[in-house]
C-alpha angles and dihedrals in degrees: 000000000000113000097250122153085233098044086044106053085045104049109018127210135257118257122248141193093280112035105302153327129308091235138001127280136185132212118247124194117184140194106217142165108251091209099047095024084223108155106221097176135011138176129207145178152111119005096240091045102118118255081232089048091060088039096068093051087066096040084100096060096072136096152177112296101022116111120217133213132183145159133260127285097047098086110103129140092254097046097041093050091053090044094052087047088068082058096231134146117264131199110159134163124247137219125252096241099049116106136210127161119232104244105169119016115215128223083251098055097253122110150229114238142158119252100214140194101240134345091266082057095056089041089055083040086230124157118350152155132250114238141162124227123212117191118186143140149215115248119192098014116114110233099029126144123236095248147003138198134200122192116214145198094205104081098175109097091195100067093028110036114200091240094053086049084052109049091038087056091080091076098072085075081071082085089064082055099049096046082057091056092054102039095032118025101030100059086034092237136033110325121263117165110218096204113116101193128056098235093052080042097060088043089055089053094053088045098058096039087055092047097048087047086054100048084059094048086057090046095054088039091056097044103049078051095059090044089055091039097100120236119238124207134202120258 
């Protein structure tokens, strides 16, 4: 955003290498279809506003029979809960350093296990949440870390087998594609807001945001077109 005194006492700036960064930026969570990479609720603010912060502020949105996937470093006792109470469906990525003892081992390899408040709580075994684990890795593919692991709300095996957890998982990176196209492909170059004032910053957001949802309308619209359109053949 433009380095303005306003802009910049409402929104902050990141830090760099050397003190902090040239202009103001502000932190930007999204609730988006995976399929259609339209974005149906979003959150923004201030740069040093927590990721969980603005995740709170979209619990709401959803709703049975949606399944959501995020990233790591959102599970915690207090945002999971919230989140289970939308009865929706989670499948969320952990940390490397959480931990959570395997209590009951499934026919599939994944595993039964408590969410809790606070270590002292999962050593008293006191209140806790019923999750499932789901450990896996990537074989074959460069890069890869050893191991990862997926908390999830579904705890049946039968109806959501660990591999198909697993392998469904991957869409989630459809978000990187979708920010691109926001921040890339939609302005036609890197992303600068022109506003000079917060409260025109914060409309610009939402414009885009609204523009970019519009642009993939027209996309589904024009594909299910083309999918009802008949196909002809020669004689």
């Amino acid at each position: 955003m433009p380095d303005t005194a306003e802009i910049d006492t409402r929104f902050g700036r990141p830090a760099a290498s050397r003190g902090q960064s040239a202009f103001p930026s502000c932190g930007l969570l999204a609730l988006a279809e995976t399929g259609t990479h339209a974005i149906f609720a979003a959150a923004f603010d201030a740069y040093t506003v927590a990721e969980t912060t603005l995740a709170g502020r979209l619990l709401d949105r959803l709703q049975p029979g949606m399944l959501c996937l995020a990233d790591r470093g959102f599970v915690g006792f207090g945002l999971w809960r919230a989140a289970c109470a939308t009865n929706a469906d989670l499948l969320w990525r952990l940390r490397a350093n959480q931990v959570f003892a395997c209590e009951t081992v499934l026919p599939d390899g994944s595993c039964l296990s408590h969410l809790y408040v606070s270590p002292a709580h999962r050593r008293r075994r006191e209140g806790g949440v019923l999750v499932r684990v789901i450990d896996y890795r990537l074989d074959g593919v460069p890069a890869a870390e050893p191991v990862y692991r997926l908390i999830a709300a579904l705890l049946d095996p039968t109806t959501a087998p660990a591999g198909g957890l697993a392998a469904l998982y991957q869409e989630r990176w459809e978000a990187e594609v979708l920010f691109a196209e926001i921040k890339v492909t939609l302005p036609g170059r890197r992303l600068m807001l022109r506003s000079r004032r917060a409260d025109l910053v914060e409309q610009e957001v939402y414009g885009l945001l609204l523009v970019h949802f519009a642009l993939r309308h027209l996309m589904i619209r024009a594909r299910q077109a083309l999918e009802a359109t008949p196909t002809l053949s020669a004689p």
